[in-house]
C-alpha positions, 0 to 999 in steps of 0.5 A: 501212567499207563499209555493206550496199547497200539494196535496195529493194522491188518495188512491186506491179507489178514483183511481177505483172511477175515472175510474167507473165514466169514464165508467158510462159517456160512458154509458150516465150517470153522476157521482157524487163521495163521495155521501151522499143519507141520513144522515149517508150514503155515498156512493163511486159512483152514477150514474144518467142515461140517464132515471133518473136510479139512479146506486149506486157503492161501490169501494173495493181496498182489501179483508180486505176493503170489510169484514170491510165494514158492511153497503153496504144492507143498499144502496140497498134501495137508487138506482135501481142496486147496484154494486161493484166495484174491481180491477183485483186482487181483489177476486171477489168470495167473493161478494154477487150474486146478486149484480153488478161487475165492474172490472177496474182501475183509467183509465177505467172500465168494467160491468162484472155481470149487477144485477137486476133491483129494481125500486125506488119509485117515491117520493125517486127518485125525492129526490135523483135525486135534492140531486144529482144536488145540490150535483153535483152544489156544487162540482163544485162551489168550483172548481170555487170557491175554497176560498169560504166558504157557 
């Protein structure tokens, strides 16, 4: 007898994932959650622009989740802007200047603070930009594929 697979609940932060990535598509952009731009760094949201703009997005779901979070200067290197990513309940004067805010939830989102732009360099951007698409072909293989094991 075969028993319905579990499916297990978002947590909050794959819930706000969800609705920045609704709001990068609205502005042209394509999403991809849960992305690793160099060996030890995963990063909660990247959005790939219109342009080739790469927008790296960290979701925070409490105070305690942001103060444990010790690596986000280390993303800076790996985008062109770099925000964060809250809810409404969410004490925003707690994130750096400097940097991006996005308030939402796991239906929609809203750019509060747009942060500067810094410029990748070239060759960085190309790496990042074909990690991307094999990233993104490999999620969604093993949507359509789900039993298949490279």
């Amino acid at each position: 007898m075969n028993l319905p697979m579990q499916t297990p609940q978002p947590r909050p932060g794959q819930l706000l994932a969800r609705g920045v990535s609704r709001l990068l598509f609205s502005y042209g952009f394509a999403a991809v959650e849960e992305f690793v731009p160099d060996r030890g760094k995963r990063v909660d949201v990247v959005g790939l622009g219109p342009k080739g703009e790469l927008w790296v997005i960290e979701c925070k779901s409490s105070r305690a989740d942001f103060q444990s979070d010790a690596k986000w200067q280390g993303y800076l290197d790996w985008c062109d802007r770099y925000f964060w990513a809250v809810d409404t309940e969410f004490p925003t004067d707690l994130l750096p200047m400097g940097t991006g805010l996005i308030v939402g939830d796991s239906f929609d989102a809203e750019i509060i603070r747009m942060p500067e732009e810094t410029k990748l360099a070239p060759a960085r951007r190309k790496v990042l930009v074909q990690k991307f698409a094999v990233h993104a072909a490999r999620r969604l293989q093993a949507l359509r594929d789900p039993t298949f094991i490279a």
